[in-house]
GUKOL-631899 format. One record per residue: residue number from 1; residue in one letter; z, x, y of N, C-alpha, C in turn. Coordinates in steps of 0.2 Angstrom, whole numbers. Each point is the difference from the previous one (the first is absolute). Layout:
N
PT   vomar   martor    n.pz    n.px    n.py   ca.pz   ca.px   ca.py    c.pz    c.px    c.py
PT     NUM        A       Z       X       Y       Z       X       Y       Z       X       Y
...
//
This chain:
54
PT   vomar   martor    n.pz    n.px    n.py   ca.pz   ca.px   ca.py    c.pz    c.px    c.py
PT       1        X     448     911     307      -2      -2       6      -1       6       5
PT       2        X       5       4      -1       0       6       7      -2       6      -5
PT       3        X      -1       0      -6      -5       5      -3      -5       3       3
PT       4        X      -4      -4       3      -8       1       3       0       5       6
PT       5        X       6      -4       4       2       3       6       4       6      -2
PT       6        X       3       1      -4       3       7      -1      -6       5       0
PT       7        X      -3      -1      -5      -4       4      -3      -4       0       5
PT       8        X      -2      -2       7      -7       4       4       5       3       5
PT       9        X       8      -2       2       3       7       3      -1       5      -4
PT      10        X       2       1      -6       0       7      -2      -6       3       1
PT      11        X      -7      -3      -2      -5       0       2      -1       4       4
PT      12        X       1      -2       7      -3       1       6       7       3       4
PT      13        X       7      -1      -1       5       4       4       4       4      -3
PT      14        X       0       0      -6       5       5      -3      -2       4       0
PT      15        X       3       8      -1      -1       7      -3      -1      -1      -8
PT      16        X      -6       4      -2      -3       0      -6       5       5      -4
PT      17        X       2      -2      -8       2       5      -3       6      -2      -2
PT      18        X       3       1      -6       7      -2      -3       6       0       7
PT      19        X      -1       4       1       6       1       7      -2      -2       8
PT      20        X      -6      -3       0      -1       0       5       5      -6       4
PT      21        X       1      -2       6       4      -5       3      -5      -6       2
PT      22        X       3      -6      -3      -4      -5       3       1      -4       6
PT      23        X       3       4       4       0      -5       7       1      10       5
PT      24        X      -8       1       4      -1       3       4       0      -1       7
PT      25        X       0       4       3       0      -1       7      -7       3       2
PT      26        X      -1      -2       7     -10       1       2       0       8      -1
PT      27        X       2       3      -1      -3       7      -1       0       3      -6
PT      28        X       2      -5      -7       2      -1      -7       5       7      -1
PT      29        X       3      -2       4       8       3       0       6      -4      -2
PT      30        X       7       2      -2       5      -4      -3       3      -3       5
PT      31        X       0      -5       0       2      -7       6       7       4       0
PT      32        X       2       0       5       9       0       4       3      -5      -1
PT      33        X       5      -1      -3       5      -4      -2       1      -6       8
PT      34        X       0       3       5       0      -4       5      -6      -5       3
PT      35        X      -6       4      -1      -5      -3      -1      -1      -6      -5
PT      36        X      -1       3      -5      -1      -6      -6       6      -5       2
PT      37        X       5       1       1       5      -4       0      -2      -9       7
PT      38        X      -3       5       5      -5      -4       5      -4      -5      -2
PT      39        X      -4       5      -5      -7      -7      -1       1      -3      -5
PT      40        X       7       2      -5       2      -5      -6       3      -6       2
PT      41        X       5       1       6       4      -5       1      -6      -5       7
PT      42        X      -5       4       3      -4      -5       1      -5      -6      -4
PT      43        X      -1       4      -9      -5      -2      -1       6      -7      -6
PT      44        X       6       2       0       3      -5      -3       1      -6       6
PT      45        X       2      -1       5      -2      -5       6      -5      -2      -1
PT      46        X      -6       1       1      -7      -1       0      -1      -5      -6
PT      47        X       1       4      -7       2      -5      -4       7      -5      -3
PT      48        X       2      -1       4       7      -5      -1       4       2      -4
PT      49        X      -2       6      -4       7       1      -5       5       5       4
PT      50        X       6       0      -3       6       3       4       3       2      -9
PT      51        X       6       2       1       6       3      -5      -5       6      -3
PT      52        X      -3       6       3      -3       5      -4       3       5       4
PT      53        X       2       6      -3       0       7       3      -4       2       1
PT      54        X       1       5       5      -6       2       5       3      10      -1
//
């Protein structure tokens, strides 16, 4: 089911290449641990699930 969805982030946001990072920031630079940590625990809210590290 989240197969489809996976694959057009990588698609269209991740960094190409064995090492690239798949979760960048707008300037496709390496997210800041305090950043990411913002819009993950936004985007768990959003979606109603809780009990995940951020």
């Amino acid at each position: 089911m989240l197969l489809p969805d996976i694959k057009e982030h990588m698609e269209k946001y991740a960094e190409e290449g064995e090492f690239g990072h798949v979760f960048v920031g707008s300037n496709c630079a390496k997210l800041r641990r305090a950043n990411f940590t913002r819009v993950w625990a936004a985007a768990l809210k959003k979606a109603g699930l809780s009990g995940f590290l951020s």
